[in-house]
LUMKE-767706 format. One record per atom (N, C-alpha, C): x, y, z; residue number from 1; atom name; residue in one letter. Coordinates in steps of 0.02 Angstrom, whole numbers, m for minus. Layout:
BEGIN
      u      v      w num atomo residuo
      X      Y      Z NUM    CA       a
...
# end
This chain:
BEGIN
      u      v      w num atomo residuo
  m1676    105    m28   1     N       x
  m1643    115    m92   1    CA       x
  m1575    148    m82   1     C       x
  m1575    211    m21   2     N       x
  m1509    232      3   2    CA       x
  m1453    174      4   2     C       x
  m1488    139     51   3     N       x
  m1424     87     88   3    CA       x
  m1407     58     50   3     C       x
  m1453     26     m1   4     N       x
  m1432    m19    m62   4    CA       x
  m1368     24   m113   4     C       x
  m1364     91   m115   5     N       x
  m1316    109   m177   5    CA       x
  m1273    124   m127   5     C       x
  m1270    145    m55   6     N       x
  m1204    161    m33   6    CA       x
  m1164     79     m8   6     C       x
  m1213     34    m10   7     N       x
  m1189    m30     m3   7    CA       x
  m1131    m29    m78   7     C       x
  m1171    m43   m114   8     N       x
  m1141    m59   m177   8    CA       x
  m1074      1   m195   8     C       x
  m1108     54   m178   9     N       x
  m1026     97   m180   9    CA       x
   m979     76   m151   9     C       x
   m967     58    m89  10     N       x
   m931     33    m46  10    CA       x
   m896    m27    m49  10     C       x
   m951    m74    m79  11     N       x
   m907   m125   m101  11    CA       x
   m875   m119   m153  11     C       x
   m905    m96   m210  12     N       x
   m842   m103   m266  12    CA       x
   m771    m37   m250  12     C       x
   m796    m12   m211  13     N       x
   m729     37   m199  13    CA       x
   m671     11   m147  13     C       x
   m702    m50   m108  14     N       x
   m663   m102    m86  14    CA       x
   m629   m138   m115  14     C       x
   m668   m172   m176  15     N       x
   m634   m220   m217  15    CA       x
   m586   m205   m253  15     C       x
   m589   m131   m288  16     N       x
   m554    m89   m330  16    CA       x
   m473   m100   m307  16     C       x
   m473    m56   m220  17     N       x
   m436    m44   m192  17    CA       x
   m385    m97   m174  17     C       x
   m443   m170   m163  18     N       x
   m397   m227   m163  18    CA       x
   m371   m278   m206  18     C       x
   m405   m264   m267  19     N       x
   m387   m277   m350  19    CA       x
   m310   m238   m359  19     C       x
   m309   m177   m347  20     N       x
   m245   m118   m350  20    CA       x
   m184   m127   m304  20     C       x
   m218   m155   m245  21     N       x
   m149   m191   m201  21    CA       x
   m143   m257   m213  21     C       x
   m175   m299   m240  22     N       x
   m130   m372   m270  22    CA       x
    m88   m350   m307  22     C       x
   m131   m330   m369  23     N       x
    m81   m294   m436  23    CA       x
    m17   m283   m428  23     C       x
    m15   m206   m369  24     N       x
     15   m194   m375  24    CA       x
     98   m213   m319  24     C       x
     97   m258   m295  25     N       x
    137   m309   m246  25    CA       x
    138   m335   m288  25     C       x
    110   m361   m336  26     N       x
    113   m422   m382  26    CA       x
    179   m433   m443  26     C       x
    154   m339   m458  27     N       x
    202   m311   m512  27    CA       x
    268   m284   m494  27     C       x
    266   m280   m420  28     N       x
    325   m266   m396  28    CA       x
    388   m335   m369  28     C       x
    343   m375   m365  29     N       x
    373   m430   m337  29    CA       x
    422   m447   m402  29     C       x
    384   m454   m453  30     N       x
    405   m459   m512  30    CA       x
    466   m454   m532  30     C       x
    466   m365   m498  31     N       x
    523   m328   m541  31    CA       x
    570   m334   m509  31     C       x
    565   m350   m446  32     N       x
    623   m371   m392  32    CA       x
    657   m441   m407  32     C       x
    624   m469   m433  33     N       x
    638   m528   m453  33    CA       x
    678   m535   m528  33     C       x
    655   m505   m560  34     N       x
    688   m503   m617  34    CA       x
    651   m524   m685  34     C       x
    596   m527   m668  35     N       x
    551   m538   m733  35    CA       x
    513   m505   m774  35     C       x
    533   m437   m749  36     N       x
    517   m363   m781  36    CA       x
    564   m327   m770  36     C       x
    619   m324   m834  37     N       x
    670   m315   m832  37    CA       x
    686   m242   m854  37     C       x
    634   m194   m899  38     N       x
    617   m139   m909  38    CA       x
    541    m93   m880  38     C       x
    560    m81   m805  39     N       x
    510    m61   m783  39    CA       x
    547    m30   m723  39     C       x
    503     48   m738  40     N       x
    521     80   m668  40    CA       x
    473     57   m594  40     C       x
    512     34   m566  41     N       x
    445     11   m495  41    CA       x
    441     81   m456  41     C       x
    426    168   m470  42     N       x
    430    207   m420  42    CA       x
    358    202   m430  42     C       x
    322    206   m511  43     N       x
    224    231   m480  43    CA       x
    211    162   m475  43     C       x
    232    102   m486  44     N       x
    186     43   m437  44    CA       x
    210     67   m368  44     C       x
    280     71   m345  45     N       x
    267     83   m276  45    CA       x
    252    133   m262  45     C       x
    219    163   m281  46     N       x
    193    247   m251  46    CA       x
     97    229   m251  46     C       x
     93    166   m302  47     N       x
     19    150   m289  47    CA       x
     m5    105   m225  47     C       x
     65     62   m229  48     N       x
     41     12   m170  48    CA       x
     52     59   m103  48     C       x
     81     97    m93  49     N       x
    110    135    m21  49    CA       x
     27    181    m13  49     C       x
     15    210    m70  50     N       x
    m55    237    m66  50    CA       x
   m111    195    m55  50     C       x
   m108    152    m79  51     N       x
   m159     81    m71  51    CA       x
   m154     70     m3  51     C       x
   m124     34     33  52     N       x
    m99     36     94  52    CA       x
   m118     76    154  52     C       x
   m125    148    119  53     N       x
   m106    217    193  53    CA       x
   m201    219    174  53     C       x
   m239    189    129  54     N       x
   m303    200    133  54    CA       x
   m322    150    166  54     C       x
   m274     87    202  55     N       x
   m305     50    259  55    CA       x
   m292     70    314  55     C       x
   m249    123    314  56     N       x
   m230    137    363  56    CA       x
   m157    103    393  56     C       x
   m121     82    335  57     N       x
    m53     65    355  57    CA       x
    m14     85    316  57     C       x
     52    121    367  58     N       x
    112    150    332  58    CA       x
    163    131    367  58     C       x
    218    179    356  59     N       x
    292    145    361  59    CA       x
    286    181    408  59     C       x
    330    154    497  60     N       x
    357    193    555  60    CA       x
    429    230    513  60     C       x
    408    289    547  61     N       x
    484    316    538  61    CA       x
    534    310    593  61     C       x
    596    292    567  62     N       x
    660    256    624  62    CA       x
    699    328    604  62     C       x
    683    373    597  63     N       x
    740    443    608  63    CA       x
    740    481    675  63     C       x
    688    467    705  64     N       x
    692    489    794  64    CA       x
    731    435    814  64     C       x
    793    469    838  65     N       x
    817    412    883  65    CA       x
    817    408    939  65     C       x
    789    354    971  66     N       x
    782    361   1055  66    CA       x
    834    372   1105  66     C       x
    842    407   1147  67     N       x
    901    420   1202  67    CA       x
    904    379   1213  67     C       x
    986    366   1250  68     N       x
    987    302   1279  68    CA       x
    969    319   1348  68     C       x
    947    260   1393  69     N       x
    912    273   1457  69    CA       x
    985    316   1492  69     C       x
    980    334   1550  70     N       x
   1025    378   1588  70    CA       x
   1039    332   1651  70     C       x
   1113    311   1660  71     N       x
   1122    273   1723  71    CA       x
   1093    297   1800  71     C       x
   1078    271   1834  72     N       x
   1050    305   1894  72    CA       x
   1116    303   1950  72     C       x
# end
């Protein structure tokens, strides 16, 4: 009976999560586009970037900049 409700938790907290990242790419694509012409895109993109970092993917940061190698 355990496995059965943490099954079922799990999945709909999957689906949720991936219901919330169509959406929200969806609604952003949108606005980039121009078909939501009064809309702030910062909390869709602050949902999809969160949506995202709960798969475990985020943005590399490019502010370390690498040395350049040293001639020998």
């Amino acid at each position: 009976m355990q496995k059965t409700k943490d099954f079922m938790h799990n999945f709909f907290t999957e689906i949720v999560k991936a219901l919330v990242l169509i959406w929200s790419a969806g609604v952003l694509t949108a606005s980039y586009m121009g078909m939501l012409q009064k809309m702030d895109p910062t909390f869709v993109a602050s949902l999809l970037s969160g949506t995202l970092a709960s798969y475990g993917i985020s943005r590399m940061d490019d502010s370390k900049k690498k040395d350049p190698p040293k001639p020998l």
